[in-house]
Short mmCIF file of the C-alpha atoms (twelve columns), coordinates in Angstrom:
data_MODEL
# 
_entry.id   MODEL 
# 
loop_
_atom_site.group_PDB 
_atom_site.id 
_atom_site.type_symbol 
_atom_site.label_atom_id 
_atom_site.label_alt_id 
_atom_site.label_comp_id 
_atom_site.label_asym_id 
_atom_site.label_seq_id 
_atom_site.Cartn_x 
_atom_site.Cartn_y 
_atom_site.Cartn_z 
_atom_site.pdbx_PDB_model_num 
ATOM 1  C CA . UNK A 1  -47.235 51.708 73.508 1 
ATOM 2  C CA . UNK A 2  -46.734 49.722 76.502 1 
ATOM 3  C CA . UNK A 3  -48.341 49.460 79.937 1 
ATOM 4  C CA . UNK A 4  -46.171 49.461 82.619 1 
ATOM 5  C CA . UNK A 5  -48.577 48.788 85.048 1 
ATOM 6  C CA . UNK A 6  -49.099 45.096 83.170 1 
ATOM 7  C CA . UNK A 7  -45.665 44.155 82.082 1 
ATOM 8  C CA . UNK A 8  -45.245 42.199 85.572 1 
ATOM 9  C CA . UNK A 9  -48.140 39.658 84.201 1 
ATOM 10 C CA . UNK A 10 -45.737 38.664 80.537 1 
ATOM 11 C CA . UNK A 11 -44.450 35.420 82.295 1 
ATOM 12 C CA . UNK A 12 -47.966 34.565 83.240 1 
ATOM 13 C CA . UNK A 13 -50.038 34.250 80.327 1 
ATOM 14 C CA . UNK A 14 -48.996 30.711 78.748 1 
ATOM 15 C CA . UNK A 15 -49.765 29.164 82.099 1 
ATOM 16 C CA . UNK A 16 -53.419 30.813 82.196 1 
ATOM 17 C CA . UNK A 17 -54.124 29.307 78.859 1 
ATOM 18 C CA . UNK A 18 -52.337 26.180 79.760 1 
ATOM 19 C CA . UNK A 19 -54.966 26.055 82.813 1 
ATOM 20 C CA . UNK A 20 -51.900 25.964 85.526 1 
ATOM 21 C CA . UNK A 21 -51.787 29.017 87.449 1 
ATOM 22 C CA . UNK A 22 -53.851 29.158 90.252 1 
ATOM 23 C CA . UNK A 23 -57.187 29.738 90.127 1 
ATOM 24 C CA . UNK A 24 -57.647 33.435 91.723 1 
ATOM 25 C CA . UNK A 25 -54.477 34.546 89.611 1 
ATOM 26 C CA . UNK A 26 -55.820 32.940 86.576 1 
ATOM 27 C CA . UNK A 27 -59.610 34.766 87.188 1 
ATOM 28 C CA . UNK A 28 -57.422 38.060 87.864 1 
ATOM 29 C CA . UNK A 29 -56.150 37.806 84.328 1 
ATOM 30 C CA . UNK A 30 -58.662 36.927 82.684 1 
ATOM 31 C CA . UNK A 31 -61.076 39.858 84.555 1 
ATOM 32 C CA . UNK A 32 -58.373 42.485 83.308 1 
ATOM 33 C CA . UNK A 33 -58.303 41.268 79.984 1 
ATOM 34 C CA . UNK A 34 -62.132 41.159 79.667 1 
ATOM 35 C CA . UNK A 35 -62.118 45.180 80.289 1 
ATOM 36 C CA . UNK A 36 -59.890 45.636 77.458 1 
ATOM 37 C CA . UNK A 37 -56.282 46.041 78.048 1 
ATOM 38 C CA . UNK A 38 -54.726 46.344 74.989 1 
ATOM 39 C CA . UNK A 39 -51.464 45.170 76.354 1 
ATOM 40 C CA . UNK A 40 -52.508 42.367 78.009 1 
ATOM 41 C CA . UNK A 41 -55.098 41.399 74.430 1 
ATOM 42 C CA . UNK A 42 -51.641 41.688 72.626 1 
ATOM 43 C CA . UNK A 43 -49.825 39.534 75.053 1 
ATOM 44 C CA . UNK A 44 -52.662 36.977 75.533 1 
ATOM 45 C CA . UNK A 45 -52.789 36.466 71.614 1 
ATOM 46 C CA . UNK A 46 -49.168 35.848 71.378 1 
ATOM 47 C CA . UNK A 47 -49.300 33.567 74.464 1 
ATOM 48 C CA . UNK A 48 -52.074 31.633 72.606 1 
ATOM 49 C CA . UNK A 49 -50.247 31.449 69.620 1 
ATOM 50 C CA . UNK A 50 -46.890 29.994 71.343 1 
ATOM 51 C CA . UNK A 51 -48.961 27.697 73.415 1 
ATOM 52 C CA . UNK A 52 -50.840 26.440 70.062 1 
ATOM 53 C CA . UNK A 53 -47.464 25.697 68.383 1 
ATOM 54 C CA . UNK A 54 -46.278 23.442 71.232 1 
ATOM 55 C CA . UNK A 55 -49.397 21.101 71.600 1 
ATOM 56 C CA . UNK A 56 -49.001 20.138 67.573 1 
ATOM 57 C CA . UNK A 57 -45.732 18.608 68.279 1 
ATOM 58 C CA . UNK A 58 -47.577 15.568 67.830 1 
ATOM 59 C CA . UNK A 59 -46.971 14.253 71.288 1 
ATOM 60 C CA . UNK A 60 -48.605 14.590 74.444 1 
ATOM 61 C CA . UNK A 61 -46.024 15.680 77.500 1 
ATOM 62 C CA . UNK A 62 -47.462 16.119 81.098 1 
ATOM 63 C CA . UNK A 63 -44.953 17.600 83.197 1 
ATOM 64 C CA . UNK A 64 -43.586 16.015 85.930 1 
ATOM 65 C CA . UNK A 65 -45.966 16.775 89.366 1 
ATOM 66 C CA . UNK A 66 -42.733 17.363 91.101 1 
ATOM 67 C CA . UNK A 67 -41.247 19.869 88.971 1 
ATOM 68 C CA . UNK A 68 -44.692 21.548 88.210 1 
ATOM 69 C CA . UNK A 69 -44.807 22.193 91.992 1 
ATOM 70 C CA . UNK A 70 -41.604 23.648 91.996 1 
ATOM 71 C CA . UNK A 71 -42.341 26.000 89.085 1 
ATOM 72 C CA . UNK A 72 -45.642 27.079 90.569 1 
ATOM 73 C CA . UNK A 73 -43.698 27.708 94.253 1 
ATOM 74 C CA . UNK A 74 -41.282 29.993 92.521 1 
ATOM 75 C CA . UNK A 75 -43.777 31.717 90.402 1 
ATOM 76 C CA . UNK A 76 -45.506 32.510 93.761 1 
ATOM 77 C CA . UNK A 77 -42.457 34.255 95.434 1 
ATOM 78 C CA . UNK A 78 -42.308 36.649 92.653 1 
# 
């Protein structure tokens, strides 16, 4: 059973784990899943695993400052 009230947050949870959202969206998050959601504990564990499988490619990527910007701009339109 989904939560419609917490489907908005699905793009966000890789970049809470990967520490990049910003800080009072990132606390919001991780308040909401603290009381239990169990959409968001679903979503979270998923986002963990995905994020997980990407850092044991063996290589270590930082993203480009310019194009993290950008990506963190546009997520704040939204």
């Amino acid at each position: 059973v989904g939560y419609m009230g917490c489907q908005h947050l699905d793009e966000y949870y890789e970049l809470c784990l990967l520490g990049t959202l910003a800080g009072d969206a990132s606390t919001a998050i991780r308040e909401h899943v603290a009381r239990g959601c169990p959409y968001c504990l679903e979503r979270l564990r998923e986002a963990a695993r995905t994020v997980y499988l990407l850092t044991q490619t063996g290589r270590t990527l930082r993203p480009d400052p310019k194009r993290k910007s950008q990506l963190l701009r546009n997520l704040r339109k939204k």
